[in-house]
Every structure is written in structure tokens, then in C-alpha cells.
LOVONU-200630 format. One line per field, with one value per residue (C-alpha): residue number from 1; x, y, z. Coordinates in pm, whole numbers, always signed. Layout:
BEGIN
num <- [NUM_...] $
c1 <- [X_...] $
c2 <- [Y_...] $
c3 <- [Z_...] $
This chain:
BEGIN
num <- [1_2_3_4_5_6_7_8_9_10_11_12_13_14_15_16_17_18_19_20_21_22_23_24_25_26_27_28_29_30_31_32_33_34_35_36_37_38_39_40_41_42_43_44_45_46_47_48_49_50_51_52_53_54_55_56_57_58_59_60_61_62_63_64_65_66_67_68_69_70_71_72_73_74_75_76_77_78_79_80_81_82_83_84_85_86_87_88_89_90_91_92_93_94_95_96_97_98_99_100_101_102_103_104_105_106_107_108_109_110_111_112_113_114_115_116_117_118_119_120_121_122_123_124_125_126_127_128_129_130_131_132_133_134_135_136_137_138_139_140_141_142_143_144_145_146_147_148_149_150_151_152_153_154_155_156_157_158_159_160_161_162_163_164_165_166_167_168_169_170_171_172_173_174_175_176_177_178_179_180_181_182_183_184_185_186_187_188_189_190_191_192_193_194_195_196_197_198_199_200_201_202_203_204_205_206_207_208_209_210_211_212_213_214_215_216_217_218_219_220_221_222_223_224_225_226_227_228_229_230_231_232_233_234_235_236_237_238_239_240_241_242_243_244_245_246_247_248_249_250_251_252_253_254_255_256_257_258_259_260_261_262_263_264_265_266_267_268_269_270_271_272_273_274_275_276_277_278_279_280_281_282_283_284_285_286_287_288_289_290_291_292_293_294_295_296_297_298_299_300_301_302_303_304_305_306_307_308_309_310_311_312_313_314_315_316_317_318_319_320_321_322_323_324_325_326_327_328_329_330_331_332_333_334_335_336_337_338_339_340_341_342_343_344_345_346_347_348_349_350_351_352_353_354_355_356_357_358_359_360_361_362_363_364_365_366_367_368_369_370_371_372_373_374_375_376_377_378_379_380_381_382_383] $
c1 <- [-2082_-2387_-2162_-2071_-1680_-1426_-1267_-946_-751_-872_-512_-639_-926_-1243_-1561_-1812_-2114_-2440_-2479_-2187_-2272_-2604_-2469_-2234_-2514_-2737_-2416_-2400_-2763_-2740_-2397_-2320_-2122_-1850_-1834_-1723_-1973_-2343_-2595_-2762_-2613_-2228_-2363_-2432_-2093_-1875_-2167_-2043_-1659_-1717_-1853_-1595_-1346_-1474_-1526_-1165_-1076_-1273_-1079_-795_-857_-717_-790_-1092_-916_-598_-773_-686_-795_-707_-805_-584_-271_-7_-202_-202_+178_+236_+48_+284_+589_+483_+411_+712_+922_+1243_+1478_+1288_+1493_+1831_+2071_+2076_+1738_+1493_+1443_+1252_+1170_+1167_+907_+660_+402_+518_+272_+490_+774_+803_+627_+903_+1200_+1039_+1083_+1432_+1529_+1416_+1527_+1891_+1845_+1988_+1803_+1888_+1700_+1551_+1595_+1391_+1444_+1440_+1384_+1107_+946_+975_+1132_+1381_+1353_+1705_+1891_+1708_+1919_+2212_+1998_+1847_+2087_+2101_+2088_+1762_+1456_+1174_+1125_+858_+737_+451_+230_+231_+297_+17_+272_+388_+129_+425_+355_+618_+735_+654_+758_+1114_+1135_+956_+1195_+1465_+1301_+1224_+1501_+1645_+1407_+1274_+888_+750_+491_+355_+159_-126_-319_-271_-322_-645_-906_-790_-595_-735_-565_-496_-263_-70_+53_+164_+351_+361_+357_+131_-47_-169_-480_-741_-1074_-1164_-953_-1225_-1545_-1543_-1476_-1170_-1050_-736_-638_-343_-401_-151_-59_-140_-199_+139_+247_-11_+35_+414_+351_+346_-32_-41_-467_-553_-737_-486_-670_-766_-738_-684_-683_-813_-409_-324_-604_-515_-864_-1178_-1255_-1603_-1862_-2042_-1714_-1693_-2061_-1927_-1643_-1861_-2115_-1807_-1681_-2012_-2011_-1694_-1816_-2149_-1979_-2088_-2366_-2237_-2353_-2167_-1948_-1857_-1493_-1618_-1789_-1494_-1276_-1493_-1595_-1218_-1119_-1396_-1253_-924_-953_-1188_-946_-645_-812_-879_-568_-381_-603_-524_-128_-160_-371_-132_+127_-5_+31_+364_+421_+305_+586_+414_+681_+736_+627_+348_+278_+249_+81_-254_-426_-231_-42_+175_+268_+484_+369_+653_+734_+427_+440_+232_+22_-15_-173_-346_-535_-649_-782_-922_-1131_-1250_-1436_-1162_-982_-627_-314_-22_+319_+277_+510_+647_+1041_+1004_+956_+1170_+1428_+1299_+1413_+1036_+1063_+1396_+1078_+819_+663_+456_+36_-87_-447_-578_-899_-1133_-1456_-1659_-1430_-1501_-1328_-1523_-1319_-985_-1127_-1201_-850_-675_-902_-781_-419_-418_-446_-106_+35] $
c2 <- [-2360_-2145_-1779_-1760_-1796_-2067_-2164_-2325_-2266_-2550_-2563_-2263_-2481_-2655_-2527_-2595_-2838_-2735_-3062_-2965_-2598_-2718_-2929_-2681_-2467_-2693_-2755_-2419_-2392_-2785_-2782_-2438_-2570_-2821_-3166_-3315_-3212_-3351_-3152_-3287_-3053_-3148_-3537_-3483_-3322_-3566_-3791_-3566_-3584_-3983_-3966_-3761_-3924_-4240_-4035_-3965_-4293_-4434_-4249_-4327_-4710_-4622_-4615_-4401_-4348_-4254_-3922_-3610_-3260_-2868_-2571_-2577_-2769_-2576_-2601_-2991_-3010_-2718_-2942_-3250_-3050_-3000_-3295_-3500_-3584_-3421_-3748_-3703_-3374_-3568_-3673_-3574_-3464_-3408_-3440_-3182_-3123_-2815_-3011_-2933_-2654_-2447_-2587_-2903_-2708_-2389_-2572_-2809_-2528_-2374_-2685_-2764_-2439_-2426_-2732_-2732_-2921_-3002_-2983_-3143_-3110_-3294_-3116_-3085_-3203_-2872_-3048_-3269_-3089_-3379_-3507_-3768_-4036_-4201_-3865_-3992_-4318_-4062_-3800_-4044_-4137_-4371_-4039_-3946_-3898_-3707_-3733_-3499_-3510_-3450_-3720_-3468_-3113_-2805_-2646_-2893_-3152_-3418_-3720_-3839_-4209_-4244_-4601_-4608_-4264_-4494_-4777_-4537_-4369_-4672_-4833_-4545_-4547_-4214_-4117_-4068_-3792_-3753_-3464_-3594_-3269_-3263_-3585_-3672_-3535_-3679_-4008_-4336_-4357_-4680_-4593_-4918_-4877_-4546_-4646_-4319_-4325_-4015_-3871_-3496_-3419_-3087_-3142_-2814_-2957_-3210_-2944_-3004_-2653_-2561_-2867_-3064_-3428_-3597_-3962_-4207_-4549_-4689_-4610_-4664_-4425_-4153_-4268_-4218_-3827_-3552_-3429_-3093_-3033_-2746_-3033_-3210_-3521_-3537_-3933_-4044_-3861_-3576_-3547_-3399_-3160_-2821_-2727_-2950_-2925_-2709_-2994_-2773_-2798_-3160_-3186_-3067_-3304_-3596_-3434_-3399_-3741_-3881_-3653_-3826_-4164_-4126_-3947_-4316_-4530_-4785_-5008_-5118_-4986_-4618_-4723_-4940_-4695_-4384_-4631_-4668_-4306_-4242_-4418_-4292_-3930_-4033_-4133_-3832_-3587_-3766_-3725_-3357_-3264_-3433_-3211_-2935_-3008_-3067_-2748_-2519_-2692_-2637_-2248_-2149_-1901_-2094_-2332_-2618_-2653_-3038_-3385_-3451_-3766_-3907_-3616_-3491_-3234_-2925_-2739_-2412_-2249_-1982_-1699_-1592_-1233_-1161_-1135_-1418_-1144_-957_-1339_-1419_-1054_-1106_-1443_-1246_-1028_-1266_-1504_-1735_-1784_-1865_-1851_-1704_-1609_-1906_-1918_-2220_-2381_-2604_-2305_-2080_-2376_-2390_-2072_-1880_-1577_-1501_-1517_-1297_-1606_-1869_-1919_-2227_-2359_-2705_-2898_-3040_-3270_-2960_-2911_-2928_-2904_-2612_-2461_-2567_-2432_-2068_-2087_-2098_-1899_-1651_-1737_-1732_-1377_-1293_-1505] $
c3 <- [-6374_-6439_-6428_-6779_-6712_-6815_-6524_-6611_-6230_-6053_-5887_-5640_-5596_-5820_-5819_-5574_-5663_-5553_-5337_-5138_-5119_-4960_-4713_-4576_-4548_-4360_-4172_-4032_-3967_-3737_-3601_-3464_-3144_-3216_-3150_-2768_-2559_-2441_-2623_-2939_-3164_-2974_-3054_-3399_-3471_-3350_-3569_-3909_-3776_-3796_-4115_-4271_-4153_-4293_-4610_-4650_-4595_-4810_-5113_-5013_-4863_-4504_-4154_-4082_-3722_-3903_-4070_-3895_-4030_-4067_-4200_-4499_-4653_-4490_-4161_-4139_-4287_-4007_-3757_-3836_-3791_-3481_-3370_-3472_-3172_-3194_-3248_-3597_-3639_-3549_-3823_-4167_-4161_-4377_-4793_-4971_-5395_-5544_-5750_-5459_-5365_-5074_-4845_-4834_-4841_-4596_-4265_-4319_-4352_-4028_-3837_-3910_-3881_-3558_-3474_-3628_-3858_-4245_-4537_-4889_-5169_-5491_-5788_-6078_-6435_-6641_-7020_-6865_-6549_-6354_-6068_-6169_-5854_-5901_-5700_-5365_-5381_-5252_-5108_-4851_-4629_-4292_-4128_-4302_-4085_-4283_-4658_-4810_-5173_-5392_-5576_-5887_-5955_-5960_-6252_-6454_-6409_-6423_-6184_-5934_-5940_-5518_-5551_-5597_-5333_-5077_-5111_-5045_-4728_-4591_-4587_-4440_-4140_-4265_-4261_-4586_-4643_-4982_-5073_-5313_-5314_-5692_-5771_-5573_-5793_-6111_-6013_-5813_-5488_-5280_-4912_-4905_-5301_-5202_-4955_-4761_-4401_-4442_-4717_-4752_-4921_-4978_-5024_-5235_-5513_-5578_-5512_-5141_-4879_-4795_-4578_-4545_-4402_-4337_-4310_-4158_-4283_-3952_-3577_-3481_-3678_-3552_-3206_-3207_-3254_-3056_-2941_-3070_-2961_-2812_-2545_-2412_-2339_-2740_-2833_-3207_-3467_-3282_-3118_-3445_-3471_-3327_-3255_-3370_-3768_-3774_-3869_-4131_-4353_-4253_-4392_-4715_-4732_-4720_-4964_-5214_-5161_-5220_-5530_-5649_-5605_-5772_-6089_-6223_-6211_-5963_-5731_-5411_-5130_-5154_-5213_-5475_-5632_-5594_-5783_-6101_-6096_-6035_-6338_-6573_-6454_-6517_-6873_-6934_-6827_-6944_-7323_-7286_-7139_-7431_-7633_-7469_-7468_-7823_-7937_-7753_-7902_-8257_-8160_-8247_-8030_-7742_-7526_-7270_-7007_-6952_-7026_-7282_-7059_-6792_-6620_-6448_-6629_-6481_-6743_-6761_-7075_-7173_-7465_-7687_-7635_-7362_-7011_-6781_-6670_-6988_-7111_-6782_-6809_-7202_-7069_-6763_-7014_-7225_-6961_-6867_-6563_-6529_-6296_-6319_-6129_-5908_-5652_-5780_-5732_-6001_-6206_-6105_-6168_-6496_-6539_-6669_-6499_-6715_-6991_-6866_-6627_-6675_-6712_-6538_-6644_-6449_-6573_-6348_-6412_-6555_-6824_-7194_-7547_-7594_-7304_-7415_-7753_-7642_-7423_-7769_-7981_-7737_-7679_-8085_-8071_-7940_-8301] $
């Protein structure tokens, strides 16, 4: 990226094209009031708001007037909570993994504790990582009104089978929201094979600012919530928004979607175009991170924690007889960037703290072999 570092943490966020820096900057300079009112520069935000909206659709093939946004993951998921009417906190309530990030977790905790409500959980395969979907045939229940889950992990990298989870929600009524923060930058997404009645995503996982969306399945859905707007006459989308999304980030989301679908030389719609780039990513990554599973398993002294497949390129790795942070600093020192003591369920299920903690690396579209390279030239040094 022009610094001189490796940076292997793309799970606390990727790193920012140029393109997308520029348009946030040009963003700031244009749209300094936000969008609603009569003035030009009021016009031309609700103009970028549009756009962005339309952007995030597009990736996902939705509803561009089912695209809400926030400030950050937990902020949107906090925004939901929220807004869910309360005969959504009734019953046996709501369905949680340990599988996923805290964002999709604690909002949810916060609601039903405040709202009385039960919580059951989805528990995570220890061998594999994974989150085995056959336990949410008795989880779910006819009681069950919220499910939450993720697409795939930001530890183990392991992907969740959403399909047989939705059948199970919806036939229980429930409202499904998947959280496919982890999987959007690496994995072609379509809304209605998801099945979710929302899905969660963060732009600066795929080089966009810090921005999150929910988007909804459909407007009936959105419309059955709970305006939660600091204006309340906000219509659409805009209910779910607490305050309006500044339209300089929103520049930068459409810059970095537009990034995304140009990664190849395509012609056609922009959805047309995110798809092939999507799947050229895909198979790019999926290659390097079977490299990199595969050279840190050729290091003895190095243990990936679950599946070898099936998986976005996200990995954590334990070093025998060194601490996470003792591993994460040597990387630290010599130009590459990792993560480590995650808050993470899944792993602390796993049981990795008992071992000193776990290192998490995540590839994005700048990686090379010659990065995965230097990671074990230097993780070779603790053999």
C-alpha cells in the first residue's frame, strides 16, 4: 500500500484505495451540511445518499429503498434493536452464535435484557470452528422471534450454511438477520439466496470509510419497524437512520463499490460487473489463503484453528509455547500487521486463551504470496 508494511488485519478494516480516499475528501470539501434541506449543497447530499444507497444495493441485488445506514456495525444492529416492536421480544426470543462478532451479539443482549427477554444460543464446533446448522432445528422454536447469525467468522474464517438456519427461522415466524460483514469483500452476494430478512454489512472491510448498512429483504419488512430518526417525520429507509449518514462518507462508499466492480474489465450494469469482479476476487483469494493455511501448516510449531475449507480468507493460529502477543509484537517489528486477543466467543469456546491466545491475520485484494511468505519467514523464527 505504498508504507512499506504487510498488512495482514483486514478484519479491523482493509486499506483505503486512493479513489475512495479522494472522494471522501472532495466530500467534505461539497457536502458540509447534510442532506434534507433547500440549499444546493442540502440537494446534492440527499443526491450522494441516493447514490449510495443504490450502491449498496447493487452488491447485494436489493432494494435501493431498503438500504439504511450508521456509523458503524454495532450502531445499525443497535439501531434495529431499537426499532423492533416489542411483540418481537415476546416468546422464546431471540437466537444468537457464539460463532459471531460482538457487534451482532451485545446490541442484541441489551435489548432482551431490557426487554425480558430469553436468550439461547448456537454453539460452536471446537474440532472444526464452525457453526454446525443442524442445533437450530431445536433451538428455533414456534416461540422464536429474532434469529441473528453471521455469514462467516472474522476468527476462524469458517462460512455459515445460512440456508438450512433460514428454513428454520422462517418457519418459525422469526426475522432473520445475517451479519455478512465478513463475507462481503471476498464472497458474491445475492439478498433473495440469502434469505435473510436483513443483512448487515461495513463498508471499510472492502476499502470504503467507516460505514455500515442494514438492508431489508423488502419494504414490508422495513416498514413494520419502529422509526428510531432523530426527525420524526423521516420516510424509508431514513426511519432507521438515527441521524442522516454524513454524505462525504457516503461519497466514499460509492467510490469503493465502484472500486469493487471495476476490479475487472467488464462491461455492463454495475451489478453485472460486481459479480465478475466478485468472482475473480473470490478465486484469487481462495488460492492464497489455501497457501497460506498450508505454509503455516508446514510449520510445526504452528496450529490453524478450524476448517481447511470452506472458508474466507480470515485465519487464526496458535504458536506452540508463545503468547498471541509475544507473536503479534515480533510480527509488529518486522513490518507486518496482525491481530490478536480478539474478543472473540468462538474462541474463547475453543478454548485458546488456556494457550497463550490466538493471532488472527485476514487477506484482502492487496495481498500477495510474498506477504504470506514474509508472515512465515517470520513466524519460522519461534521453531
Amino acid at each position: 500500500m505504498g508504507d512499506g508494511w504487510i498488512h495482514l488485519d483486514s478484519q479491523n478494516g482493509s486499506q483505503i484505495p486512493d479513489a475512495v480516499a479522494s472522494a471522501v475528501s472532495r466530500g467534505i470539501r461539497s457536502f458540509p451540511v447534510p442532506a434534507g434541506g433547500l440549499s444546493r449543497q442540502a440537494v446534492a447530499a440527499a443526491a450522494v445518499t441516493t447514490q449510495a444507497r443504490q450502491a449498496v444495493a447493487d452488491l447485494l441485488d436489493a432494494d435501493a429503498d431498503c438500504v439504511a445506514f450508521g456509523p458503524s456495525r454495532a450502531a445499525v444492529v443497535s439501531a434495529l434493536v431499537d426499532a423492533l416492536p416489542v411483540t418481537r421480544w415476546m416468546g422464546d426470543g431471540i437466537v444468537l452464535s457464539r460463532l459471531d462478532d460482538e457487534e451482532n451479539i451485545v446490541p442484541w443482549l441489551r435489548g432482551a435484557a431490557r426487554h425480558g427477554s430469553s436468550v439461547r444460543w448456537a454453539e460452536v464446533d471446537v474440532e472444526q470452528g464452525t457453526l454446525p446448522p443442524w442445533q437450530y432445528s431445536h433451538l428455533v422454536t414456534e416461540r422464536t422471534t429474532v434469529v441473528a447469525v453471521t455469514l462467516a467468522s472474522s476468527t476462524t474464517g469458517a462460512i455459515t450454511d445460512i440456508g438450512q438456519i433460514a428454513g428454520h427461522a422462517h418457519a418459525a415466524g422469526a426475522l432473520l438477520v445475517v451479519d455478512a460483514t465478513n463475507a462481503a469483500p471476498f464472497v458474491p452476494l445475492t439478498m433473495s439466496e440469502l434469505g435473510a430478512d436483513v443483512v448487515i454489512v461495513s463498508a471499510e472491510r472492502w476499502g470504503g470509510p467507516r460505514m455500515a448498512a442494514m438492508v431489508f429483504a423488502d419494504r414490508a419488512c422495513m416498514d413494520s419497524l419502529t422509526n428510531v430518526s432523530l426527525n420524526p417525520r423521516a420516510v424509508g429507509p431514513s426511519r432507521l437512520e438515527v441521524a442522516a449518514a454524513p454524505a462525504a462518507l457516503l461519497s466514499g462508499v460509492v467510490a469503493s463499490v465502484d472500486l469493487l466492480a471495476g476490479l475487472e474489465p467488464e462491461a455492463g450494469s454495475r451489478r453485472r460487473r460486481l459479480m465478475m469482479s466478485m468472482d475473480s476476487t473470490y478465486e484469487y483469494l481462495q488460492r492464497l489463503a489455501f497457501y497460506l493455511v498450508s505454509s503455516l501448516d508446514s510449520l510445526g510449531h504452528v496450529h490453524v484453528i478450524g476448517v481447511d475449507t470452506h472458508r474466507v480468507p480470515l485465519v487464526s493460529f496458535l504458536v506452540r509455547g508463545v503468547t498471541a502477543e509475544k507473536v503479534a509484537k515480533r510480527l509488529n517489528d518486522n513490518g507486518i500487521s496482525a491481530l490478536y486477543d480478539v474478543p472473540s466467543r468462538a474462541l474463547d469456546a475453543i478454548g485458546v486463551r488456556d494457550a497463550g491466545g490466538a493471532v488472527s491475520v485476514g487477506l484482502g485484494v492487496y495481498s500477495t504470496p510474498y506477504e504470506v511468505d514474509q508472515l512465515i519467514r517470520v513466524l519460522g523464527s519461534f521453531g
